[in-house]
ZANU-818414 format. One record per residue (C-alpha): x, y negated, z negated; residue in one letter. Coordinates in steps of 0.5 Angstrom, whole numbers, m for minus. Each point is the difference from the previous one (the first is absolute). Example, Ala and Ser with C-alpha at 12.3 -4.5 7.8 and 13.67 -1.06 7.14 Angstrom:
BEGIN
25 / 9 / m16 / A .
2 / m7 / 2 / S .
end
This chain:
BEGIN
m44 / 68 / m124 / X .
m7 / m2 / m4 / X .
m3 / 7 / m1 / X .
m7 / 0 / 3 / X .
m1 / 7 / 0 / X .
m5 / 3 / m6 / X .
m2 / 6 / m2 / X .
m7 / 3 / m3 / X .
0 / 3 / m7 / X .
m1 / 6 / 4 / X .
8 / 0 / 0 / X .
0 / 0 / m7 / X .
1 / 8 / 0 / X .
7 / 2 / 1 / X .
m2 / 5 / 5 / X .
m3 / m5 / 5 / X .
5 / m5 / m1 / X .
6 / 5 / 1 / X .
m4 / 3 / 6 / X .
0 / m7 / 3 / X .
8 / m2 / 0 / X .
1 / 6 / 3 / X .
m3 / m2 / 6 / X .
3 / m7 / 0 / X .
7 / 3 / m1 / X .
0 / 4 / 5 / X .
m2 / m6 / 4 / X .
5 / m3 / m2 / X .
5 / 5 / 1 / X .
m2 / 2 / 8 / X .
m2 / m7 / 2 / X .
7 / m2 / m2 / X .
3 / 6 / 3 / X .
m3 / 0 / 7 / X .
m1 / m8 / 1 / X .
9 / 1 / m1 / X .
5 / 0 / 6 / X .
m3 / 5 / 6 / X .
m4 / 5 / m7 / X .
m6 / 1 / 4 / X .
4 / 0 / 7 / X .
4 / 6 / m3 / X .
m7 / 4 / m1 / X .
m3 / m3 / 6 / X .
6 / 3 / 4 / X .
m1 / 8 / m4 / X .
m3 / 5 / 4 / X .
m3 / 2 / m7 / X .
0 / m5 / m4 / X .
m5 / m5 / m2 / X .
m1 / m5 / m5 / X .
m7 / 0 / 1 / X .
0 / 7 / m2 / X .
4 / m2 / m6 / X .
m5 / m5 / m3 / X .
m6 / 5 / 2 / X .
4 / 4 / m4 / X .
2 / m3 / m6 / X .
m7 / m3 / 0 / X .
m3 / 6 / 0 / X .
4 / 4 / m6 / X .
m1 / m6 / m4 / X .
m8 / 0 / 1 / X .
0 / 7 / m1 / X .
m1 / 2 / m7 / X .
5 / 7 / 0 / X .
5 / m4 / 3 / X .
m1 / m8 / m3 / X .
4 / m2 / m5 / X .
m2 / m4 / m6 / X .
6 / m3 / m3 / X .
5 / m6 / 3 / X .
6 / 5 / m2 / X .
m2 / 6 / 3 / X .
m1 / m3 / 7 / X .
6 / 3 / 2 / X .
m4 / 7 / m1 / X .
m4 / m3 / 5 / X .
5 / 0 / 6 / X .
2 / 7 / m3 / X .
m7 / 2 / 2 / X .
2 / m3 / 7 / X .
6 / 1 / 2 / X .
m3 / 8 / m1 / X .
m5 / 0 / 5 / X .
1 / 3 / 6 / X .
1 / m5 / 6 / X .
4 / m4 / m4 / X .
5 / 5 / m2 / X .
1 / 4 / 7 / X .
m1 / m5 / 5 / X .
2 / m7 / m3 / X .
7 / 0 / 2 / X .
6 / m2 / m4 / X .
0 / m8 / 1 / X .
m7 / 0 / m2 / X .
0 / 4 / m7 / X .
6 / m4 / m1 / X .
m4 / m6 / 1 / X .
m6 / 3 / m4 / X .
4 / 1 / m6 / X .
3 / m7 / m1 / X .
m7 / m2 / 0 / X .
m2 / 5 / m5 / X .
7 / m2 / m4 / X .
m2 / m7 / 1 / X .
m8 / 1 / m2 / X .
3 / 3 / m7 / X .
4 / m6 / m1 / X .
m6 / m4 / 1 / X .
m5 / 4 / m4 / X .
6 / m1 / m6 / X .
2 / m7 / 1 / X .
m4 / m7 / m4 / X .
m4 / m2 / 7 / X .
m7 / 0 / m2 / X .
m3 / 5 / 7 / X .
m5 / m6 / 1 / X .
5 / m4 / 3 / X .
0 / 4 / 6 / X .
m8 / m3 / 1 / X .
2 / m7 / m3 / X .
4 / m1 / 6 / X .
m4 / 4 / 5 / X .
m6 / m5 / m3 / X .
5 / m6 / 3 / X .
2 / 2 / 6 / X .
m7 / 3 / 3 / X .
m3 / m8 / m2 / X .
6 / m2 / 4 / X .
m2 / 5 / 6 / X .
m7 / m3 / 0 / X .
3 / m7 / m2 / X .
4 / m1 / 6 / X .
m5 / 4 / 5 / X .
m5 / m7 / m2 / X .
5 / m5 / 1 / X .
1 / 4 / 6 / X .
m7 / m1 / 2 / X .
m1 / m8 / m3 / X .
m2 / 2 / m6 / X .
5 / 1 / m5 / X .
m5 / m4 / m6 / X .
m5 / 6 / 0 / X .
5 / 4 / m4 / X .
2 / m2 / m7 / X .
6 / m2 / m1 / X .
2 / 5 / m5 / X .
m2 / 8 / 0 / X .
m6 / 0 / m4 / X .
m1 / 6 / m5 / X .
0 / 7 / 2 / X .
m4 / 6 / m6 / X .
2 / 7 / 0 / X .
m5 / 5 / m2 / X .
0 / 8 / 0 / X .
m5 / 2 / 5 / X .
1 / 8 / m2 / X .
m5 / 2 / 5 / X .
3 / m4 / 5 / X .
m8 / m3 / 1 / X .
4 / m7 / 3 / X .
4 / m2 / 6 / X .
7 / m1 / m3 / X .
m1 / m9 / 0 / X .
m7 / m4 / m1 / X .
0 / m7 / 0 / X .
m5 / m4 / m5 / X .
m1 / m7 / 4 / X .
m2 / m3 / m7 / X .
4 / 2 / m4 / X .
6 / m2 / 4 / X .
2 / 8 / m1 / X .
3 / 5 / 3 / X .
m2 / 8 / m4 / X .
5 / 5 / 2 / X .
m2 / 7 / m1 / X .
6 / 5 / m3 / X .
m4 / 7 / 3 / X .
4 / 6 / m1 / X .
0 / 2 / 8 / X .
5 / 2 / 4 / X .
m1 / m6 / 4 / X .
2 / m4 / m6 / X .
7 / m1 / 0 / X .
0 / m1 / 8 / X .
m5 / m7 / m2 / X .
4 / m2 / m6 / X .
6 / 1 / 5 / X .
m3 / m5 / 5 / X .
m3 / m4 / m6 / X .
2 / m7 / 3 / X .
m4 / 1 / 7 / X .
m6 / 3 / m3 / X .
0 / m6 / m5 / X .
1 / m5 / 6 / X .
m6 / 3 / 3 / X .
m4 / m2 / m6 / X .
2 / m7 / 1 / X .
m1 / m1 / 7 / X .
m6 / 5 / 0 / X .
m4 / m3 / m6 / X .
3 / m5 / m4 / X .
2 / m5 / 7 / X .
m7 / 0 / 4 / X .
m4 / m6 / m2 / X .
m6 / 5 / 3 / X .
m1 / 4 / m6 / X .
m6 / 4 / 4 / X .
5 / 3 / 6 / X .
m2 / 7 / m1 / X .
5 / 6 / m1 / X .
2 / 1 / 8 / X .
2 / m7 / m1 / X .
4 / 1 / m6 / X .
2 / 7 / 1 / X .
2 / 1 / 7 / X .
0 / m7 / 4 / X .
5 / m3 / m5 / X .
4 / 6 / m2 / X .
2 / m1 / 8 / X .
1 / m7 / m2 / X .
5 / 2 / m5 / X .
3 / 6 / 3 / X .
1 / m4 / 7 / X .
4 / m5 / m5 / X .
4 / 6 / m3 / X .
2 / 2 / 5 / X .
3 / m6 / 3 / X .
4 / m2 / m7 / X .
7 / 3 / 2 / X .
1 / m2 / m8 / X .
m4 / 6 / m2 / X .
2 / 7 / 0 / X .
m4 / 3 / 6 / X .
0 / 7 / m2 / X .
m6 / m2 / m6 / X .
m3 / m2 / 7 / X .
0 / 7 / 1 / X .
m3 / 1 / m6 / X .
m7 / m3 / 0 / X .
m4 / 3 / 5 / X .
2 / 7 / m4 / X .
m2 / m3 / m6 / X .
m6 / m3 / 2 / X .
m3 / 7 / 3 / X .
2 / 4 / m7 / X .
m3 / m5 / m4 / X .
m6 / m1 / 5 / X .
m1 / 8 / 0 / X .
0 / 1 / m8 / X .
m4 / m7 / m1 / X .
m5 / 3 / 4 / X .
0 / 9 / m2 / X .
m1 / m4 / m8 / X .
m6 / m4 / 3 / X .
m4 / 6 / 2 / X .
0 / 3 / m7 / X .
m2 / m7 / m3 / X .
m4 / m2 / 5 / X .
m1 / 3 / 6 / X .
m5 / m4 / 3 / X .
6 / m5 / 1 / X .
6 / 6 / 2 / X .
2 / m4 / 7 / X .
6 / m4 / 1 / X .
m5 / m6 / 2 / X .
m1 / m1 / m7 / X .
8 / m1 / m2 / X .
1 / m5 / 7 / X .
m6 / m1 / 5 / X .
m1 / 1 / 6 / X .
4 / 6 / 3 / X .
5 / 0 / 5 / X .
2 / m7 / 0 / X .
7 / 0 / m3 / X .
3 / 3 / 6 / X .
m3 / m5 / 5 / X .
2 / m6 / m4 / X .
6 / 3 / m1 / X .
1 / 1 / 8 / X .
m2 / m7 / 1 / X .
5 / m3 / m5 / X .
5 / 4 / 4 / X .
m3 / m3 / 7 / X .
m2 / m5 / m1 / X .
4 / m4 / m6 / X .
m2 / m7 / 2 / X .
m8 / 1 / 0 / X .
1 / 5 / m6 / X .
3 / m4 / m4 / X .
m5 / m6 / 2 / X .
m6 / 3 / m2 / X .
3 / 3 / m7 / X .
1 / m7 / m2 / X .
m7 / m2 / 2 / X .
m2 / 6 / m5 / X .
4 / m2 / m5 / X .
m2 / m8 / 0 / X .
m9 / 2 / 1 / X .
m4 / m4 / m4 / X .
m4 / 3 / m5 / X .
m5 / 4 / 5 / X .
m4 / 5 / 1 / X .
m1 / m2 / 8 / X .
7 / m1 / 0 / X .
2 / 7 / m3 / X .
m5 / 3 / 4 / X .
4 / m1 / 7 / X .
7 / 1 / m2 / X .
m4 / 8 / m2 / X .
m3 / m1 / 7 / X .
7 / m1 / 4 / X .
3 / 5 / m5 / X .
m6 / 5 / 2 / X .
0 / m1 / 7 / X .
8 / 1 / 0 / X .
m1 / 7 / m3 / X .
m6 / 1 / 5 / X .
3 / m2 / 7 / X .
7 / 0 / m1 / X .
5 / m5 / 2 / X .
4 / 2 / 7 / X .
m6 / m2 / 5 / X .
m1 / m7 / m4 / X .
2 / m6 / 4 / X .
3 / m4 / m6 / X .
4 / m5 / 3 / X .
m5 / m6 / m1 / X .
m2 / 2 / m8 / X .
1 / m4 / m5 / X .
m5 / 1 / m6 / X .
m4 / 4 / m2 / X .
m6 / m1 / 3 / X .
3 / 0 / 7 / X .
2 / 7 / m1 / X .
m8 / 2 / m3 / X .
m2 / m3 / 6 / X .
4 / 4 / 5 / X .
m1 / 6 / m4 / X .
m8 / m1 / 0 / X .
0 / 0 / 8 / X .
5 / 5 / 1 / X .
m5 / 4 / m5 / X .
m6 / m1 / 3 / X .
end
């Protein structure tokens, strides 16, 4: 495997370092164990069980400075601060600690062995271009993407300024951001997908000027739509998203407020509002035309004419929903803007 992912000078500090394998191995450890035989159909069948709950949990205790812990060899120190809250200890049932502890032995195996902790990130890079790969040549235009994943920089975002994954177009980059957040671990867990949308979202368009509801919402329903429907991927991380996706939201917005409070709203992170699920509605009931109109985006030109409409089309969803639409002779892009303006008129 030909290493990719880099790391900034900021990772020459031991405690940061460490800080960041952590997370990764936990990673690790919970994607093995959950994406295993019926794990997370054990969990999911719990009356109080839930795996959600103990991502959220082990994210939290890292992110918090009385319970974090800054060394590889005290991890197992970590899932002692675990397993003694209270949820856990009273209401999970047998079967379930017992599978908690494995993860827990196994973490500490992982945390001891030679395997450098990026490599978790490394094949996460491989498989997130491969998702966006294969959603192009899908749409006939499997030659927008590179043939190989292209570079992916970690740096430490200590405040949690960042969204977790930023793209530069130039520099054929994608920036990663370690933040010390209790959503952290939950996004290195589904590193793949958010670097899957990275690819399909800003890397793949040939139109650099598609705005932030384009990129954000528009193709994040492309790319769910197409996990969904890949039975090869373990569907609980489907699961996994839109949580994520609210808690990351949630804190990139409360950061923005006290470092620049003129720009504290959503809008600023992924445009126009609402947006998401109706394009996600429309994917669901509509397949054929969604997937159409995904694949006119991703192919426009470089066009501001061109980016406009589909933000237009995008907005007026949002605006009149999708149930009172006659969308069996749409095809593109502009049949659906024109319908949109007579129905909005």
């Amino acid at each position: 495997m030909q290493k990719r992912v880099t790391l900034t000078k900021q990772f020459d500090n031991p405690g940061i370092r460490v800080g960041l394998d952590i997370l990764l191995i936990l990673a690790r450890t919970l994607d093995e164990s959950l994406s295993g035989d019926g794990t997370a159909d054990l969990f999911d069948r719990s009356d109080e069980g839930s795996w959600l709950e103990v991502i959220q949990q082990l994210g939290r205790l890292q992110a918090d400075p009385n319970t974090r812990v800054a060394d590889k060899n005290k991890i197992d120190d970590l899932w002692a601060a675990f397993f003694a809250l209270n949820p856990i200890k009273n209401l999970y049932e047998p079967e379930l600690l017992s599978v908690l502890e494995e993860c827990r032995k196994k973490s500490v195996a992982h945390a001891k062995g030679s395997d450098d902790p990026l490599v978790y990130l490394e094949r996460a890079n491989d498989e997130g271009h491969d998702i966006a790969r294969k959603i192009l040549a899908d749409c006939k235009l499997g030659k927008q993407l590179g043939a190989k994943p292209v570079g992916v920089e970690i740096f430490y975002d200590e405040p949690g300024e960042h969204y977790c994954a930023g793209t530069s177009r130039e520099n054929k980059t994608i920036y990663w951001a370690f933040q010390p957040v209790a959503h952290g671990l939950a996004g290195v867990i589904i590193a793949e997908r958010i670097l899957a949308h990275e690819y399909l979202s800003h890397l793949a368009p040939k139109n650099s000027l598609l705005d932030l509801t384009i990129q954000e919402q528009w193709l994040v329903s492309a790319l769910k739509a197409a996990l969904e429907a890949d039975s090869s991927k373990p569907y609980w991380k489907n699961r996994l998203w839109d949580p994520y996706r609210d808690a990351l939201q949630s804190h990139a917005v409360e950061v923005a407020k006290k470092l620049k409070p003129g720009s504290a709203t959503p809008r600023r992170f992924s445009g126009y509002p609402g947006v998401l699920p109706i394009t996600d509605a429309l994917y669901y009931k509509e397949q054929a035309l969604s997937h159409a109109l995904t694949a006119e985006i991703l192919g426009q030109k470089e066009s501001q004419e061109l980016a406009d409409l589909a933000s237009e089309v995008a907005r007026g969803l949002a605006g009149q929903g999708i149930s009172q639409l006659d969308l069996s002779n749409i095809k593109n892009l502009t049949g659906l803007a024109e319908l949109l303006r007579k129905r909005g008129a």
